[in-house]
C-alpha positions as semicolon CSV with decimal commas, in nm:
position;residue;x (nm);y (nm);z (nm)
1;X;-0,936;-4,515;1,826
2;X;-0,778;-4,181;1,704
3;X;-0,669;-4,133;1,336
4;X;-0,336;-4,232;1,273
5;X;-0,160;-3,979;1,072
6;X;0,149;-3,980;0,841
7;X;0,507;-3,867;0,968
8;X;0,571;-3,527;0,954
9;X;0,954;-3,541;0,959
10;X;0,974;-3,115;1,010
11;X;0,741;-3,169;1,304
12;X;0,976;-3,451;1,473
13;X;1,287;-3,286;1,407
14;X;1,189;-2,983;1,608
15;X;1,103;-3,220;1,885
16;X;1,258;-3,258;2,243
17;X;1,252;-3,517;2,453
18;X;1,092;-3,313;2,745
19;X;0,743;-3,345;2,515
20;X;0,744;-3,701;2,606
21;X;0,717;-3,624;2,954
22;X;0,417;-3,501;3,151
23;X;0,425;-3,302;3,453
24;X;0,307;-3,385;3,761
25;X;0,390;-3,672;4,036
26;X;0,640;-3,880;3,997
27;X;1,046;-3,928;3,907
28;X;1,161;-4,037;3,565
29;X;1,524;-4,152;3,525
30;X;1,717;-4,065;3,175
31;X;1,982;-4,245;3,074
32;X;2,191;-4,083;2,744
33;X;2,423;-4,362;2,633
34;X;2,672;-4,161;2,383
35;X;3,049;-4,332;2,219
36;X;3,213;-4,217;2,479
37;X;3,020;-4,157;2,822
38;X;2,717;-4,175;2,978
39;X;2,449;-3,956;3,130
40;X;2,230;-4,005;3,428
41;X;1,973;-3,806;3,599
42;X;1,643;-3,833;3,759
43;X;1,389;-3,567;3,684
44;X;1,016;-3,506;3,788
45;X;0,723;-3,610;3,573
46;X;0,591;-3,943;3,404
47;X;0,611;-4,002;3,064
48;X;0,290;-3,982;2,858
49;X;0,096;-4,264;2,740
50;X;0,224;-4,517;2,406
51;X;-0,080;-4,381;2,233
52;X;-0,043;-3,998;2,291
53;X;0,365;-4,101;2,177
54;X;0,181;-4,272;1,887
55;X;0,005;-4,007;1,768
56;X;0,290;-3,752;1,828
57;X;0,562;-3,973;1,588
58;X;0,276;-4,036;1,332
59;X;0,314;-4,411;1,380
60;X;0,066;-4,659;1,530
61;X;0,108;-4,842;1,853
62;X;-0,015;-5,219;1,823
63;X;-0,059;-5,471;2,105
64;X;0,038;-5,110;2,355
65;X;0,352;-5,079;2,206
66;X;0,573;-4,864;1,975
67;X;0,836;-5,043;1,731
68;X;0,902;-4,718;1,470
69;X;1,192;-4,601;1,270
70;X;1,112;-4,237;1,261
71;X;1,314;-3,954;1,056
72;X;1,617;-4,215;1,150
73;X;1,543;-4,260;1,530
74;X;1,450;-4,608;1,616
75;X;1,192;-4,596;1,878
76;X;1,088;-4,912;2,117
77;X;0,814;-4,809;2,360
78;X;0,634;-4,993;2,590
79;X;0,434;-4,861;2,918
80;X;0,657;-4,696;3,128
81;X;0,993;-4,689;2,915
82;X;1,096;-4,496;2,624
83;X;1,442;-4,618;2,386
84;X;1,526;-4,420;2,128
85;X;1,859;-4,503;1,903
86;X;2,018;-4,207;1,662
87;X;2,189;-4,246;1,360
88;X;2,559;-4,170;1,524
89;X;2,413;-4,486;1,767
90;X;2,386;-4,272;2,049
91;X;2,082;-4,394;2,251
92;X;1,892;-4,242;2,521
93;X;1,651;-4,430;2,754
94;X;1,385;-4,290;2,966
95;X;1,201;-4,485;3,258
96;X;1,040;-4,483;3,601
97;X;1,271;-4,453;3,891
98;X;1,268;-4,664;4,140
């Protein structure tokens, strides 16, 4: 099992959603849920593993799963699906596409 480290909250900050993703086969839907509209779109890739995720946020995953509040994103991962809510309660979802 890898080492779990602390949060790093200038490492997070700087992050994007596209290093959750991996490249390769595949089609990912994202879903951006803000006050007032909401995004859609499909892209290519799959996103990476709840313990790679895990070891990115500086949390640990227990029972292959990710319940975190991290630099004030909530983040709920389980295989396959990604939900993270922002402070302003924007939320944006990323799964498989079907």
């Amino acid at each position: 099992m890898p080492c779990v480290h602390p949060p790093e909250p200038e490492k997070v900050k700087e992050m994007a959603e596209e290093s959750f993703i991996r490249e390769g086969k595949g089609k990912l839907k994202v879903i951006i849920e803000g006050k007032d509209e909401t995004l859609e779109t499909t892209i290519n890739g799959s996103l990476k593993s709840v313990e790679e995720i895990a070891e990115m946020l500086g949390v640990e995953a227990k029972d292959g799963r990710i319940e975190a509040v991290v630099d004030g994103v909530s983040v709920k991962m389980e295989r396959g699906r990604l939900e993270m809510e922002f402070e302003n309660g924007d939320r944006m979802t990323i799964e498989g596409a079907k």
